[in-house]
C-alpha positions in Angstrom: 76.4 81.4 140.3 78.4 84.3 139.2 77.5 86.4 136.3 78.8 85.4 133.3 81.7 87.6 132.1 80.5 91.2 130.0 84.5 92.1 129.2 84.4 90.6 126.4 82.3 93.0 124.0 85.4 94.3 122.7 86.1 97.9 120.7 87.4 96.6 118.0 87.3 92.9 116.4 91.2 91.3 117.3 91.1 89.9 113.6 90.1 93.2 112.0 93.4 93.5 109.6 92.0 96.8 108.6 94.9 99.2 109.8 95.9 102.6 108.4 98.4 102.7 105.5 101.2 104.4 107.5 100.9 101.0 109.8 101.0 98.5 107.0 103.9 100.3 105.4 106.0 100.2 108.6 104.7 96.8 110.2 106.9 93.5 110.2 103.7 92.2 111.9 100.6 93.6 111.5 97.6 93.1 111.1 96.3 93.5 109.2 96.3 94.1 113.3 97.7 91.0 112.4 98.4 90.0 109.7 101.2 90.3 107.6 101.7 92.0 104.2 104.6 90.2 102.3 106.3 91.5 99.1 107.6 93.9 96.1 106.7 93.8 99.6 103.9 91.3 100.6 100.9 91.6 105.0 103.4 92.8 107.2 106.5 94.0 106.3 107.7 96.2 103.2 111.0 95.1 100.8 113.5 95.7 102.2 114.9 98.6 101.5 118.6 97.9 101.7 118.3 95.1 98.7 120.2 96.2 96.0 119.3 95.4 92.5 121.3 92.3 90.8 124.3 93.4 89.4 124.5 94.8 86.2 126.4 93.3 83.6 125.3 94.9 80.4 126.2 98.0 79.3 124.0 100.8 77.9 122.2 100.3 74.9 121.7 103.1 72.4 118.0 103.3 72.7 116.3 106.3 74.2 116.0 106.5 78.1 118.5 103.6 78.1 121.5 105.2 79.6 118.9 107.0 82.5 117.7 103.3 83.7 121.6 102.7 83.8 122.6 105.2 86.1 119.3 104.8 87.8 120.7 100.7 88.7 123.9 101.9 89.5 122.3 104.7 92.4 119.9 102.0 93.3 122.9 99.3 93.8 124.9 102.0 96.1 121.5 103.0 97.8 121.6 106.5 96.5 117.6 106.6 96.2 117.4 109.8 95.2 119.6 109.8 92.2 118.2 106.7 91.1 114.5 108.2 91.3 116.1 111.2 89.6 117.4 109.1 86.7 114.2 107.3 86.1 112.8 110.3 86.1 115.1 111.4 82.9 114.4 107.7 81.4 110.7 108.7 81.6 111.5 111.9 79.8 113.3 110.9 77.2 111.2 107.3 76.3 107.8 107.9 78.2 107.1 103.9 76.9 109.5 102.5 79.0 107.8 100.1 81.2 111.1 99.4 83.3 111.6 103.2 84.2 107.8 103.4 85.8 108.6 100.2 88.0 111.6 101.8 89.2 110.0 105.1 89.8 107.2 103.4 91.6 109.1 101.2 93.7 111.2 104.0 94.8 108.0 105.7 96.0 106.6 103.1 97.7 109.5 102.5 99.8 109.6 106.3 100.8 106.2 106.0 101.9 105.1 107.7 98.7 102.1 105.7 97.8 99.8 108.0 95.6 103.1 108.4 93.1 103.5 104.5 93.5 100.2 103.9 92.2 100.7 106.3 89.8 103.9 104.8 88.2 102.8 101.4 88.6 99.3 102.4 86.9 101.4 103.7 83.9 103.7 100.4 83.8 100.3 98.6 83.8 98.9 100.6 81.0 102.5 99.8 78.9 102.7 96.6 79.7 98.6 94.9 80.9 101.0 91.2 81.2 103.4 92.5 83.3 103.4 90.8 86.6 105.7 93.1 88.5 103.9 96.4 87.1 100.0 94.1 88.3 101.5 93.2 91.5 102.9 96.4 92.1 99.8 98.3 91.4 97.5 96.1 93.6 100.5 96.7 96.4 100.2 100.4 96.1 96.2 100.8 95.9 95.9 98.1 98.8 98.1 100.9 101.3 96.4 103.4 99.9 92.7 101.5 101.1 91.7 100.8 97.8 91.1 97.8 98.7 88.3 97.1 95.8 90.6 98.3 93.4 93.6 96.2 94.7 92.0 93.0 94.7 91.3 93.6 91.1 94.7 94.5 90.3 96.2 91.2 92.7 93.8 89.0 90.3 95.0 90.2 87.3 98.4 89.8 88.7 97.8 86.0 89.7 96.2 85.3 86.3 100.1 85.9 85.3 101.7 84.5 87.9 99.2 81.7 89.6 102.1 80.7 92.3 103.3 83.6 93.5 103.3 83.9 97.4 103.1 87.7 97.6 100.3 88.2 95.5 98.1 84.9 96.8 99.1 86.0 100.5 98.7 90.0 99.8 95.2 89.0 98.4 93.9 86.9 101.0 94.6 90.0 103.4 92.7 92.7 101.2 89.5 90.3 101.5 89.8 90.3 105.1 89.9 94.2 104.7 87.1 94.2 103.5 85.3 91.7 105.5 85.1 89.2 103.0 87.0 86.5 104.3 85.2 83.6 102.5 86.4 85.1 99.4 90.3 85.1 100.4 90.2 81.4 102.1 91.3 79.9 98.8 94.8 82.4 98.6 95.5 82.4 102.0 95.3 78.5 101.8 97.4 78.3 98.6 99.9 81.0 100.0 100.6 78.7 102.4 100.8 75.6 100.0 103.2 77.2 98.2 105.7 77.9 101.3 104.5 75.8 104.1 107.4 77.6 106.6 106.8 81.1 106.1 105.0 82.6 109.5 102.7 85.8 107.7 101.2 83.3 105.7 100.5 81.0 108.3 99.3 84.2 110.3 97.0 85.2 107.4 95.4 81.7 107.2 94.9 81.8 111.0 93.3 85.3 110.9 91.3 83.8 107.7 90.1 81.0 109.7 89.4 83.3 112.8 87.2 85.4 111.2 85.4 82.8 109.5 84.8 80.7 113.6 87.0 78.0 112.2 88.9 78.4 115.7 90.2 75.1 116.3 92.0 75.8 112.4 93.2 79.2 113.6 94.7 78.2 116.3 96.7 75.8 114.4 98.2 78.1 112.3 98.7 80.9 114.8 101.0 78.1 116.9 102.7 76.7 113.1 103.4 80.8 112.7 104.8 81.6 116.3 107.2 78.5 115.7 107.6 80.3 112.1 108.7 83.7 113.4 109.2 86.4 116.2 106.7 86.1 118.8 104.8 89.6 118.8 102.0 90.8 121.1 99.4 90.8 118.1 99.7 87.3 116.9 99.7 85.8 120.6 96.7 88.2 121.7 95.1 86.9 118.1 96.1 83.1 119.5 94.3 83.5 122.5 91.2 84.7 121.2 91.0 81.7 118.9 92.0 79.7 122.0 88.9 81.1 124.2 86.5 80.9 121.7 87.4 76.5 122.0 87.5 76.9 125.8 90.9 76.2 126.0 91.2 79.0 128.8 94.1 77.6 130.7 96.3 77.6 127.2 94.6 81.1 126.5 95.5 82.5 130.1 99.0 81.7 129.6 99.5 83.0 126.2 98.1 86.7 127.3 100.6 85.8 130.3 103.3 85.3 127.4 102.1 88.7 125.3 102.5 90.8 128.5 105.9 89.6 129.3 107.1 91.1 125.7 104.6 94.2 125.5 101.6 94.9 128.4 98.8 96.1 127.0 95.1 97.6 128.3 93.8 94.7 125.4 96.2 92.1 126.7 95.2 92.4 130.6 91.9 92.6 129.7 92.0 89.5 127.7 93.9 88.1 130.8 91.0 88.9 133.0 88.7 87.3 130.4 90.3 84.0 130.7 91.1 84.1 134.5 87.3 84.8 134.9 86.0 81.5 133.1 88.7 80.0 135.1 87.2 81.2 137.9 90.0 82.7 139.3 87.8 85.6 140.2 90.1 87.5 142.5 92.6 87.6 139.9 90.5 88.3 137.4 89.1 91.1 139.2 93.7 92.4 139.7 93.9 91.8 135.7 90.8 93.9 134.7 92.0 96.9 137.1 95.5 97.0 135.8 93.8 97.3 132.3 91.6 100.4 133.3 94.7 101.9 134.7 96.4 101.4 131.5 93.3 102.8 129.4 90.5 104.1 131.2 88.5 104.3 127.8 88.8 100.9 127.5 85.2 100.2 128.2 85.5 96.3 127.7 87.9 96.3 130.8 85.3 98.8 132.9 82.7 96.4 132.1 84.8 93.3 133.5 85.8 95.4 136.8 81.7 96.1 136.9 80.8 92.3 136.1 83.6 91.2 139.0 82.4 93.8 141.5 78.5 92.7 141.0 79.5 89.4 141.4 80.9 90.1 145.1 78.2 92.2 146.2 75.9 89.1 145.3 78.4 86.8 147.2 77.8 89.0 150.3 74.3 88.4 150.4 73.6 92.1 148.8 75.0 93.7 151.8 78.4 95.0 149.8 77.1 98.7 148.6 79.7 100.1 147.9 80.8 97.0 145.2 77.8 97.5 143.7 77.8 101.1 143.6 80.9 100.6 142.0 79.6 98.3 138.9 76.6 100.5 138.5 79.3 103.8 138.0 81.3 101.7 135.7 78.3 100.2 133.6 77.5 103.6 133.0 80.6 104.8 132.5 80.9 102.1 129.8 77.8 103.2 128.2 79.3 106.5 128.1 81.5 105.3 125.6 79.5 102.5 123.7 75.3 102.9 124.0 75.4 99.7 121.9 75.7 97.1 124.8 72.6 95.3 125.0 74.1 92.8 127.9 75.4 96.0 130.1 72.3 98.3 129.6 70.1 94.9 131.2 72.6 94.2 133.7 72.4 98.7 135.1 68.7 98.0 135.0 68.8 95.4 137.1 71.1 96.2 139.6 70.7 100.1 140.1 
């Protein structure tokens, strides 16, 4: 019998949609790692930018600040940010109540990548206005890329006690609790994010990384095929599919959805995944081509060391013990491993065995 497959102790947990802000600012993906922030923005990918504002029809009033948020429309609708951050700027100056001049300050910011001033401007609309949705929303948005992620799912509650049905704020929501590994917590939003727009891909993704992290696999893997039908295919959200899809045994379906994720983007996760699956296929050979292509793309990338180790042992057993130099190459690499992770139960029993 072969040894059963060690690769899979992985660095990092594939569903972990805890990523650095600078990543969920610019990510049409992520996740959240994988999962999508949709809205304002809200878990993958920011507003867009080159919106411009509706039109405006009115003129300016004679109240104070009023001619400021003017202007400040007109920059924004010729996507002069600058001047129009400058003009809210003077709005705020001359009417420091003006709810509307904070939002548009703070919007501004976050779509520079400015997030501390975006939670500052939406705190202040908050403050104003406590039953503003946009200035709630906007708030939890900002303290959620700045990983304050307790303090955003406060502010996305108080939001959706305004606005029950809103898909940003039920969708941006469920992805904070996985952030904070609470994923029980978000089930109900990610579900009724995806009640409320049944086509849109990040919220099937969000569901499906929900589900994931709760071993609902055979539900994941449902919504991670209703998103890739939803929206672009990316590496992420395929290597998240075939996780799901191992974890059910579906290892043919698995194999050739890594197969899929290296075609678009190859990856030291992705061909290590590969070997993974090829391994409980018992294609050992080319497990054994999938896990070496992995170390050469990461040689820190202990779960693919330990699958080259597990594939080598496996041949030196196969030969009767008379292979030496296989095994002396899985008892380097175990250690190697270990170098890099001591907390590998499974690899520390398998050195003391075989060295």
């Amino acid at each position: 019998m072969p040894l059963p497959d060690q690769s899979d102790h992985r660095r990092h947990n594939p569903h972990d949609p805890r990523l650095p802000a600078h990543r969920l600012a610019g990510a049409s993906l992520a996740l959240l790692a994988c999962i999508t922030l949709t809205g304002c923005w809200s878990t993958g990918s920011p507003p867009d930018a080159t919106t411009s504002p509706e039109p405006i029809a009115a003129q300016p009033s004679d109240h104070a600040g009023a001619d400021a948020i003017y202007r400040a429309k007109l920059a924004q609708q010729k996507g002069d940010l600058e001047a129009a951050r400058a003009e809210f700027e003077k709005a705020i100056a001359e009417n420091p109540t003006l709810t509307i001049a904070y939002l548009g300050a703070g919007e501004i910011d976050r779509e520079k990548g400015d997030f501390r001033g975006a939670e500052r401007n939406y705190a202040k609309a908050v403050e104003l206005e406590p039953g503003n949705f946009d200035a709630q929303y906007g708030h939890g948005l900002a303290l959620q890329l700045l990983s304050r992620l307790n303090e955003a799912v406060r502010a996305y509650l108080r939001a959706l006690t305004i606005r029950p049905d809103d898909l940003n704020a039920n969708l941006n929501l469920g992805t904070t609790y996985l952030q904070i590994g609470e994923p029980a917590q978000g089930l109900n939003y990610a579900q009724r994010a995806v009640r409320i727009d049944p086509r849109n891909g990040a919220a099937r993704t969000n569901l499906g990384a929900t589900y994931a992290s709760l071993g609902r696999h055979a539900e994941a893997v449902v919504e991670y095929q209703q998103a890739s039908e939803l929206t672009e295919l990316t590496p992420p959200l395929l290597l998240n599919l075939a996780d799901s899809l191992g974890k059910i045994n579906r290892f043919e379906e698995m194999v050739n959805t890594l197969r899929q994720a290296i075609e678009i983007q190859p990856s030291a996760s992705a061909y290590e995944r590969l070997g993974s699956g090829l391994f409980r296929l018992r294609f050992y050979d080319d497990a054994l081509v999938a896990f070496r292509q992995s170390v050469q793309m990461d040689p820190a990338f202990y779960p693919a060391l330990n699958g080259v180790a597990v594939c080598r042992l496996n041949q030196y057993l196969w030969s009767n013990r008379t292979d030496q130099a296989a095994r002396e190459e899985a008892i380097q690499l175990m250690r190697q491993s270990l170098q890099i992770d001591r907390r590998q139960p499974k690899i520390v029993d398998l050195l003391s065995r075989y060295q």
